[in-house]
C-alpha positions in Angstrom: -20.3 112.2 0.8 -22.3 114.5 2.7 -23.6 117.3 1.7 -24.9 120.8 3.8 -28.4 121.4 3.1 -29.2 125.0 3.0 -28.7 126.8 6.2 -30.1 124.9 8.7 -26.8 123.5 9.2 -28.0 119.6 8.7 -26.8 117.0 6.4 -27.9 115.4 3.7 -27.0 111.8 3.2 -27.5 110.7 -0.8 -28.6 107.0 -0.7 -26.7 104.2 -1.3 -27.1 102.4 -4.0 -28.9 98.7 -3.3 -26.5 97.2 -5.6 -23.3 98.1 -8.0 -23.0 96.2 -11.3 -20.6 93.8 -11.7 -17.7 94.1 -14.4 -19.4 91.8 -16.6 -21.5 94.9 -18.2 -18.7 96.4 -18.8 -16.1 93.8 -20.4 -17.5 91.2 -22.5 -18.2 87.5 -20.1 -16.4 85.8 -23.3 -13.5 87.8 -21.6 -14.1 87.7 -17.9 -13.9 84.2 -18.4 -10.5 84.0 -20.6 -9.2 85.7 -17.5 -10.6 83.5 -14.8 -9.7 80.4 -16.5 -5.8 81.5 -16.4 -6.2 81.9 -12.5 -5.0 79.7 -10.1 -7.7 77.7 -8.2 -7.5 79.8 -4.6 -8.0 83.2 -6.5 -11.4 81.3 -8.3 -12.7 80.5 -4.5 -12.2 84.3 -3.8 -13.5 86.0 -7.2 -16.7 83.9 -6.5 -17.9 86.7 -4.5 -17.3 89.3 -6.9 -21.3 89.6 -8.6 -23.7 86.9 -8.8 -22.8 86.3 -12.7 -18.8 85.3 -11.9 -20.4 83.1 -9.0 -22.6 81.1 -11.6 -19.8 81.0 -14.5 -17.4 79.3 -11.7 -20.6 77.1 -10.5 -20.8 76.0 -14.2 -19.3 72.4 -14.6 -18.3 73.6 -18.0 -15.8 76.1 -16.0 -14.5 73.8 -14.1 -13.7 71.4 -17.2 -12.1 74.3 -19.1 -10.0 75.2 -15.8 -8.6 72.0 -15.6 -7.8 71.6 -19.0 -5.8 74.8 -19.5 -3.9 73.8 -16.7 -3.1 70.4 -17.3 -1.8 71.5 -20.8 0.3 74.4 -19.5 2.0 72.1 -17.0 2.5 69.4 -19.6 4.3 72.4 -22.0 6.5 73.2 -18.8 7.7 69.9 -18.5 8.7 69.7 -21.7 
């Protein structure tokens, strides 16, 4: 947004900021997690780019493990 700076008839430009915080200081990563976890594989790959923190949960081995799992046991339920 610009804004008119007295009456010389220029603009002033605000600066942008270097860079916006991710949702993780706002919803707890316990959380963020739960949520990524019930996503399917391609939407991971994407959400990597979100902030640096989602980038180094999905990194995480640990992640990966706990995907898997949560999906291997909601396909076994639907086959059921």
């Amino acid at each position: 947004m610009k804004h008119q700076a007295g009456s010389g008839g220029g603009y002033y430009e605000p600066p942008v900021a270097k860079r916006r915080r991710c949702i993780g200081g706002i919803i707890p990563e316990e959380i963020v997690e739960q949520i990524l976890l019930r996503l399917p594989v391609k939407s991971i790959v994407r959400f990597r780019s979100v902030c640096k923190s989602w980038q180094s949960m999905i990194a995480d081995p640990r992640f990966t493990r706990l995907h898997l799992q949560f999906h291997q046991s909601t396909t076994s339920m639907l086959l059921r």
